[in-house]
C-alpha positions in Angstrom: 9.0 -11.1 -25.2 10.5 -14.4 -26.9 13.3 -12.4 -27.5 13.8 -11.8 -24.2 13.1 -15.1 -23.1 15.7 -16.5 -25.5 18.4 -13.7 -24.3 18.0 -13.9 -20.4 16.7 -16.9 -19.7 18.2 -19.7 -22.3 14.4 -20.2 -22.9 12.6 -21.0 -26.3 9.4 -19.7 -25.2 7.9 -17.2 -22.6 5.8 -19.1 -20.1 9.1 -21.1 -19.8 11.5 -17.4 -19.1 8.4 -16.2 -16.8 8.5 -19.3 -14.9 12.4 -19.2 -14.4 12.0 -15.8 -13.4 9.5 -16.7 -10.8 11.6 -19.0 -9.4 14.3 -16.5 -9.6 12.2 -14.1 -7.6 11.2 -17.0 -4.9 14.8 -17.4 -4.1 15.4 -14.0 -2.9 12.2 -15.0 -1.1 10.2 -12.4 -3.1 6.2 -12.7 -3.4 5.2 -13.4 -7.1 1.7 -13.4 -6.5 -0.9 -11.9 -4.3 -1.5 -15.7 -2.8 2.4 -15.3 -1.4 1.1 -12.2 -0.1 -1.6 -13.7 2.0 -4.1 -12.1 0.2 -7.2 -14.2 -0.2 -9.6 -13.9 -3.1 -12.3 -12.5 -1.2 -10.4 -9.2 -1.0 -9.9 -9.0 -4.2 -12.8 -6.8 -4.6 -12.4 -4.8 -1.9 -8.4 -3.4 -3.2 -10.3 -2.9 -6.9 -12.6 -0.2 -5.0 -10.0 1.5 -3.1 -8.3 1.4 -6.3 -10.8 3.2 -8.1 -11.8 5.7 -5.2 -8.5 6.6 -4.6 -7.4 7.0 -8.8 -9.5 10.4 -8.9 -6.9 12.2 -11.6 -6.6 10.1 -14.4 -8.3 6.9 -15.9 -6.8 3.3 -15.4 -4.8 2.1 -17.7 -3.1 3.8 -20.7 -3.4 1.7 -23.6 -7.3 1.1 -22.5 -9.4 2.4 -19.6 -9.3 -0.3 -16.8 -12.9 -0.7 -15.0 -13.8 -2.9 -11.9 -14.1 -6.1 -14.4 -10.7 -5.8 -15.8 -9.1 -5.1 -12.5 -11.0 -8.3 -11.5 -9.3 -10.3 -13.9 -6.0 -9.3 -13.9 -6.1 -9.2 -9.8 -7.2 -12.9 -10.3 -4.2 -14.2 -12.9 -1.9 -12.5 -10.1 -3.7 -14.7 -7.1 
């Protein structure tokens, strides 16, 4: 990731090259989180169990299996 913070962005580190690209996003007036989405908190767990009722086939996630309390968090660093 620093590499490609360093080659795309002109940035020394990543939370600076995810930040630009943010910003990047916002001027095409693209959402970059589920806030900019009007999507409040409370409904946070409500998307996690359609999520999970709906993902019958396969588990969640491919490097680990996801369950309700990782959704949750990750759901929450994109509010």
């Amino acid at each position: 990731f620093l590499r490609w913070a360093k080659n795309i962005f002109g940035k020394n580190n990543v939370e600076s090259a995810v930040q630009a690209l943010k910003e990047k996003y916002r001027s095409w007036g693209a959402p970059v989180s589920l806030r900019d989405l009007n999507i409040s908190r409370d409904e946070i767990p409500k998307i996690i169990e359609i999520i999970l009722q709906a993902n019958t086939i396969r588990n969640i996630g491919n490097i680990k299996n996801l369950d309700f309390n990782d959704l949750y968090e990750i759901l929450n660093i994109a509010y």
